[in-house]
N, C-alpha and C positions, 0 to 999 in steps of 0.2 A: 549728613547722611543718617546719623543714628535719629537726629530728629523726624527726616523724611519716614524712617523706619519705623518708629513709633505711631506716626502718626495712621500712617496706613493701617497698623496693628487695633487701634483704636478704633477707625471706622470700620475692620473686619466685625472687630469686637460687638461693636455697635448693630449694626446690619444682622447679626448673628441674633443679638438679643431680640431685634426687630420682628426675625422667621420665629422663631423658637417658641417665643413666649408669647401667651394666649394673651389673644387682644381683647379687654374686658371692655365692653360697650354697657354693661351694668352700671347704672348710677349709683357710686357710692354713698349710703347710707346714714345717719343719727339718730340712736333715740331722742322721744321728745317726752320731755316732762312737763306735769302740771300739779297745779297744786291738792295738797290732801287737807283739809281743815278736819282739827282732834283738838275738838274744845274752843281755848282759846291761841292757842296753837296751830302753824300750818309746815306742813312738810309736803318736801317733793318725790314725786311718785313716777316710774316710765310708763308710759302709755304701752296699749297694747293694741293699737289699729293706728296708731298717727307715727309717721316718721319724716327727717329732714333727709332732701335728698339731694345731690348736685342736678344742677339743671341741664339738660345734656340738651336740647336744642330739640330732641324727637318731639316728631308729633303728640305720638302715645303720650311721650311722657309725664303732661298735663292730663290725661285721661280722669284719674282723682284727686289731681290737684284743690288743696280748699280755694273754695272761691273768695272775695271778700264782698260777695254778696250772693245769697241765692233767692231766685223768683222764684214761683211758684213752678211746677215742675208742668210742662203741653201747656201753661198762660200762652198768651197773647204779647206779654212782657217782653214773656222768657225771649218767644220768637224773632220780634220787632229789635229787643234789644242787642243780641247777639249779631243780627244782621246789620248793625249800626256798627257798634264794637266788639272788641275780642275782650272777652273775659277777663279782668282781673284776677291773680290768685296771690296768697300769702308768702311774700318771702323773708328772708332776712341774710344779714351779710356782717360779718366778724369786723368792727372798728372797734381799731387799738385794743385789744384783747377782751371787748365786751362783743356780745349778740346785741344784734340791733334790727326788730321788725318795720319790713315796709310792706309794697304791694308792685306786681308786675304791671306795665304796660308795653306795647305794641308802638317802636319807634322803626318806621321803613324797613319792615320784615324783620325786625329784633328783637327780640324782647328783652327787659333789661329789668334791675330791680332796682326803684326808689326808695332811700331809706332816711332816716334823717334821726343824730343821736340827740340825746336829752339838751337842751337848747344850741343845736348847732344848726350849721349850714346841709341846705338836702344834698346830698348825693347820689351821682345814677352809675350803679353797676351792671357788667354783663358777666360778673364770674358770681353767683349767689346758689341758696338751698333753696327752694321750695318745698312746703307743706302739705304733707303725701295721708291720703287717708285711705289705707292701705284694704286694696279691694272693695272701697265703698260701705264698709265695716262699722267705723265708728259714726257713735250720732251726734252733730254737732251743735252749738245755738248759740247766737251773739244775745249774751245776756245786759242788757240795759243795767249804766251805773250809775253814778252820781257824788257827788262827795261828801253827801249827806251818808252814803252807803262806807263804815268803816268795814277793812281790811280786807280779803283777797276770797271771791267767790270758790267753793272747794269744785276741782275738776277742772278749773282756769290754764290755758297751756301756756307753758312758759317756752320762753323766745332763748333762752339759755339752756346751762348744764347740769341742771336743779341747784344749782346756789345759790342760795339768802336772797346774794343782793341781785338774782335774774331780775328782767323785765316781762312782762307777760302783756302777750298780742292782744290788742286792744287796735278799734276804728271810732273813726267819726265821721257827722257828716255836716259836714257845710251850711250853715243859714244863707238864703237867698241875699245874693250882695256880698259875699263872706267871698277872697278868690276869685276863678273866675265861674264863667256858665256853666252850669251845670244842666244833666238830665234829671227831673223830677223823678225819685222811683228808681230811674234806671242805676245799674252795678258801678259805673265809673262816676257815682255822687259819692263811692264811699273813697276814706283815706285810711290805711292803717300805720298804726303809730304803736308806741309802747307803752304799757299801765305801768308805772313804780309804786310800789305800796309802800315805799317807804319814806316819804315825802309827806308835808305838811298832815302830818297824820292818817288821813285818810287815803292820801296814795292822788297821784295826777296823769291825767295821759296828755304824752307827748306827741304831737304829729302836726306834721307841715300843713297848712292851708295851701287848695289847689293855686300853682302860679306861681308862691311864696317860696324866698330862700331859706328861711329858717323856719325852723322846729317852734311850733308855739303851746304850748300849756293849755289845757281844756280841766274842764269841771264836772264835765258829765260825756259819755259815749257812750259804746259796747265791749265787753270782753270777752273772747272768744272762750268759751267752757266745752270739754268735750263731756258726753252725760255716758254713764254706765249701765251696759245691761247688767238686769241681776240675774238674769238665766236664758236659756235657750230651749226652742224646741229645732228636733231635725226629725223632716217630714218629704214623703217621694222620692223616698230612698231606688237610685233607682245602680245595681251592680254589671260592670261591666264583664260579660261572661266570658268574649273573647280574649280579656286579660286575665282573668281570675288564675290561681294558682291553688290545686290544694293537693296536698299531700297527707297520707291516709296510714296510719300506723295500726292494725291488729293485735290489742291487746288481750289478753284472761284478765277478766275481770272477775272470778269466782268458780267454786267449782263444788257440788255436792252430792250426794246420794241418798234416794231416796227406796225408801224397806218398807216390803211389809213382813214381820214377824207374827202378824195374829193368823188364827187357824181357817178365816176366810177370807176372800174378797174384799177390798176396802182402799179405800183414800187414800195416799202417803201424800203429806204436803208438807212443805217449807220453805224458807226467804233465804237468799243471797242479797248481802250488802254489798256495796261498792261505793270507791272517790275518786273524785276525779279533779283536777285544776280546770275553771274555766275562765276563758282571757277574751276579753273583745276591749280593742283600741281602732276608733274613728279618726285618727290623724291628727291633721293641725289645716290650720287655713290663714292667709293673711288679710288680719281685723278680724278674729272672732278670738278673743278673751281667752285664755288658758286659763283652769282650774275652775270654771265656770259650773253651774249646776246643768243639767243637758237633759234633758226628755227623752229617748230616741223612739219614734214609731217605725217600727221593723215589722213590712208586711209578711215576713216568714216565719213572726211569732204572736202569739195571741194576746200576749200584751206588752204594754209600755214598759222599756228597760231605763234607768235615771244611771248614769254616767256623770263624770266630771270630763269636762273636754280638753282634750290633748293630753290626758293622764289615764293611760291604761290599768282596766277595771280587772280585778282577780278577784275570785272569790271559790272557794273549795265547794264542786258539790255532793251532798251523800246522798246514794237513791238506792229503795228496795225492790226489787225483782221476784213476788214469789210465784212460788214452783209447785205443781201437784199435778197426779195421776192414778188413776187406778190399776193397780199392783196385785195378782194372786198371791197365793200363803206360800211364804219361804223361796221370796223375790225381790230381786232389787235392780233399780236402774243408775247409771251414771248420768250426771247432770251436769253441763258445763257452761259458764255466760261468756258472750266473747264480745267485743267492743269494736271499734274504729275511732281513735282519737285523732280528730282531723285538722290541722290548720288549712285556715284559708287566707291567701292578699288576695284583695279585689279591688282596684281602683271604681270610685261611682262618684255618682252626680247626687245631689239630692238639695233638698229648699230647707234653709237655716230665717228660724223666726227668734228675734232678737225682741226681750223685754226689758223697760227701763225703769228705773226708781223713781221717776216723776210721772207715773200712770201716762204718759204718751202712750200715742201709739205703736203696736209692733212696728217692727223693719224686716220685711223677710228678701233674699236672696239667694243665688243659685253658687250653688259651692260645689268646686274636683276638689277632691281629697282619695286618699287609700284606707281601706278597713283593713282590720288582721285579727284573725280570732282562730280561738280555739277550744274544740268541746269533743264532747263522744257522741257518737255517733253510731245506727247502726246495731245499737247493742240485738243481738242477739242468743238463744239455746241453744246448745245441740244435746241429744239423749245417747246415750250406749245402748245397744240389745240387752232386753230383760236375761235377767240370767237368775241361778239359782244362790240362795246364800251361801246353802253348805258347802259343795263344792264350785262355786263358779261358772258351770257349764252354761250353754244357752241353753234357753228355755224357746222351744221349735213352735211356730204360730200354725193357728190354722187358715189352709190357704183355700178359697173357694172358688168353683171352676166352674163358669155361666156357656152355655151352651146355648147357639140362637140355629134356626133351621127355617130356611126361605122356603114356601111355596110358592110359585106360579105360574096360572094358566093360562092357552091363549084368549080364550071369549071372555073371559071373567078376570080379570086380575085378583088375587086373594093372596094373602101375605099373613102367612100362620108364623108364629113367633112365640117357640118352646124355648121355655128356660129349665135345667136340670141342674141344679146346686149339688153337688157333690163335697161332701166336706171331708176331707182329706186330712184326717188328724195324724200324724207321728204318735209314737207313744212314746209320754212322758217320763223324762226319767225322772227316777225317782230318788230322794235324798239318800246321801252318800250310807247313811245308818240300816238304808234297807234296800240297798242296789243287789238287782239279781246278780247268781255269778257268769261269768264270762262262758255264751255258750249259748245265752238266751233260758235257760231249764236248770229246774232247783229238786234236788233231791228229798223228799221226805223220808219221816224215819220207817216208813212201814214199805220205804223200795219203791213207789208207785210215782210216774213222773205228775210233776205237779205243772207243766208249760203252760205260759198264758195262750189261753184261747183252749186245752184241754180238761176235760171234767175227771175225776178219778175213777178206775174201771171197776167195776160190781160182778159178782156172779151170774146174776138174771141177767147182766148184759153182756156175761158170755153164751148164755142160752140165746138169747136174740139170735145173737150173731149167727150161729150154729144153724138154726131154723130156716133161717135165712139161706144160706149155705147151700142147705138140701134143695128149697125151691129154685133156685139159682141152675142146681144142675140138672133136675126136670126140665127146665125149659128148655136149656141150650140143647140136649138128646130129643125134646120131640121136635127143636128147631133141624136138628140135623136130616130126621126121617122125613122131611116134610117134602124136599126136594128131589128123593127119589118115585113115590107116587105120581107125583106128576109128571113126571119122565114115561115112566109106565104106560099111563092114562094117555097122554099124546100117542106113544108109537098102535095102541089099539084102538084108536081112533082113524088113524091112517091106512091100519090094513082093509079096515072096511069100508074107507071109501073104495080101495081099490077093487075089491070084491063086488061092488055094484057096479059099477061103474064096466065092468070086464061083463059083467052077465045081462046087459041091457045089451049092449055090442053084438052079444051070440046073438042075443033075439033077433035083432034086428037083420042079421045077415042070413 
């Protein structure tokens, strides 16, 4: 029973881990190294675009797999050949604790990998790595050897763990009668086998002739070398706006004032400095080099910025802002700079051109990746109201008041358009040392009011006045008599109409 008990416990156990745990369909992984030659010396280096991966059966999963041959890319080869056969690509497979390179073939919908170690019997696996060159990234070439050719071409990719005694991917191909038939030209004439450079001096590749059980010794083939860009350009930058993220922080960036102290009208100018952190990082991409030199053309700036790729760029910047206005005598304005220091993520697309140190051709491709940067932004002024120095008040503007007045008739349309500028000044005040007193009106010492807009009073301009005086009250007394006369003059004009008027009547009766 306890047994029963257990065991059940187990497959819960089991089942549990089954739901729970995320089911990795990712091919796991190995770096791949190749060699670095320094001098007469070689040391082993990880690749930065090639990797070993398990071979998971997917489609995709050969997508960039290395070939162990490539045609010419839209040939006629390419076409014919592929439609005959499936592609060979590079694998290898762990005997007895050494890596051992061979090459894939297609047995009744299987693909399996053939390997065969330094003078053994070939072997066919279906559990193996394949040789991943990660997003089409690196640039490859079977460089031709020989055993005339001593030691280990630098960039050579090793079939191991950078150790000494790795082997390193190396093919051959067949002489006519060598094996069996073969395609002239086509991908399934090549065999790949393993280079040792540490054999009869010059190094031997190992690899089975097509048909053959064992592994045979060769003098001359290819070694597969991967070549380095030494820099990059990124060009059709193009940001995805509906992903972009930015977020916007309002800084002071400075702040000053600006006087004038001379006795007229005149210039006050000066500079605000300011710094800022600015930060742009382009990502990372699989198969393009980290720490690489990088161009980048950014249609949003007007010139080329040089980055190192996948290492975010900082650099402090200091920028001057200056400032001027024209200021009256014994004025001053506040001046203040203000900023937006903005991060932005924006994932985008953009074309990555790859240069090489054997004057090849570029290799350009289409790369997703996310940007992240960070700058000022927005910088902006803002001014305070002029004010006075001494006491601080404002200083009141003039405000000017346009007047427009339509005409129109109906036979004629006419459109008269009066402007009347009225200027509308305050009175200024005036500095604190000579501000009138409270009341508007300042007393002299001889008693006499001295108010602005009042002249001081004179004797002959109390005579005016007086003269004045008198005519003023002539008029209003002969204005008064004026209205009784005419009162007069109607009612005697009235009786004599009636007086005729009454003695025609007699006549006539």
């Amino acid at each position: 029973m306890a047994n029963v008990r257990w065991t059940s416990l187990s497959f819960v156990a089991v089942l549990f881990c089954a739901l729970v745990l995320p089911n990795h369909t990712e091919a796991s992984t190995s770096s791949v190294f190749k060699a670095l030659s320094i001098g007469a010396s070689t040391q082993s280096i990880t690749s930065s675009t090639l990797s070993w991966e398990k071979f998971s059966e997917a489609e995709t999963h050969l997508q960039y797999a290395v070939r162990t041959y490539e045609p010419e890319q839209h040939s006629r080869e390419t076409a014919e050949s592929e439609q005959l056969h499936s592609p060979n690509y590079v694998c290898r497979v762990e005997i007895e604790g050494i890596f051992t390179g061979g090459h894939t073939v297609t047995e009744e919908s299987s693909t399996i990998c053939i390997v065969a170690a330094q003078l053994s019997e070939v072997e066919r696996h279906h559990a193996f790595e394949v040789l991943i060159n990660m997003g089409g990234g690196g640039k490859l070439k079977w460089q031709p050897w020989s055993r005339y050719h001593a030691g280990i071409f630098g960039g050579a990719v090793s079939v191991g763990t950078g150790k000494f005694s790795d082997y390193y991917i190396a093919r051959i191909r067949p002489a006519h009668g060598e094996g069996q038939h073969h395609h002239h030209g086509g991908h399934d004439s090549y065999v790949v086998g393993n280079f040792d450079p540490n054999v009869k001096l010059t190094g031997r590749i190992n690899a089975p002739l097509p048909g053959s059980s064992m592994s045979t010794e060769h003098e001359h083939g290819d070694i597969l070398v991967e070549i380095e860009p030494v820099k990059y350009e990124l060009r059709s930058i193009k940001l995805n706006k509906l992903r972009t993220t930015i977020k916007k922080n309002t800084t002071v960036l400075g702040s000053t004032i600006l006087s004038n102290t001379d006795d007229k009208t005149s210039l006050a100018e000066t500079v605000i400095t300011y710094d800022f952190m600015k930060e742009i990082y382009w990502g990372k991409h699989e198969g393009v080099v980290q720490g690489l030199f990088t161009k980048v053309y950014d249609s949003r700036s007007q010139q080329a910025s040089n980055v190192t790729w996948g290492i975010k760029s900082s650099a402090r910047h200091v920028e001057t802002k200056s400032v001027n206005t024209m200021l009256e005598p014994g004025t001053a304005i506040n001046v203040t700079l203000f900023g937006n220091y903005t991060e932005m993520e924006a994932p985008y697309t953009a074309t990555i051109k790859a240069y090489y140190d054997d004057n090849s051709d570029p290799v350009s491709r289409r790369i997703n990746t996310v940007m992240v940067s960070r700058d000022m932004e927005d910088v902006k002024m803002e001014y305070s109201p002029v004010y006075w120095i001494e006491n601080g008040t404002l200083v009141p503007t003039t405000t000017t008041t346009t007047t427009t007045t339509t005409t129109t008739t109906t036979t004629t349309t006419t459109t008269t358009t009066t402007s009347t500028t009225e200027a509308t000044t305050s009175l200024r005040p005036v500095p604190i040392n000579s501000t009138p007193v409270e009341g508007g009106t300042m007393i002299d010492e001889d008693g006499m009011s001295n108010e602005i807009g009042h002249a001081p009073s004179t004797s002959r301009d109390l005579d005016v006045s007086r003269s004045n005086e008198k005519l003023d009250n002539m008029s209003s007394r002969s204005r008064s008599r004026s209205p009784n006369a005419a009162s007069s003059l109607k009612e005697a004009t009235t009786i004599s109409i009636w007086l005729v008027t009454a003695f025609v009547l007699f006549r006539l009766n």
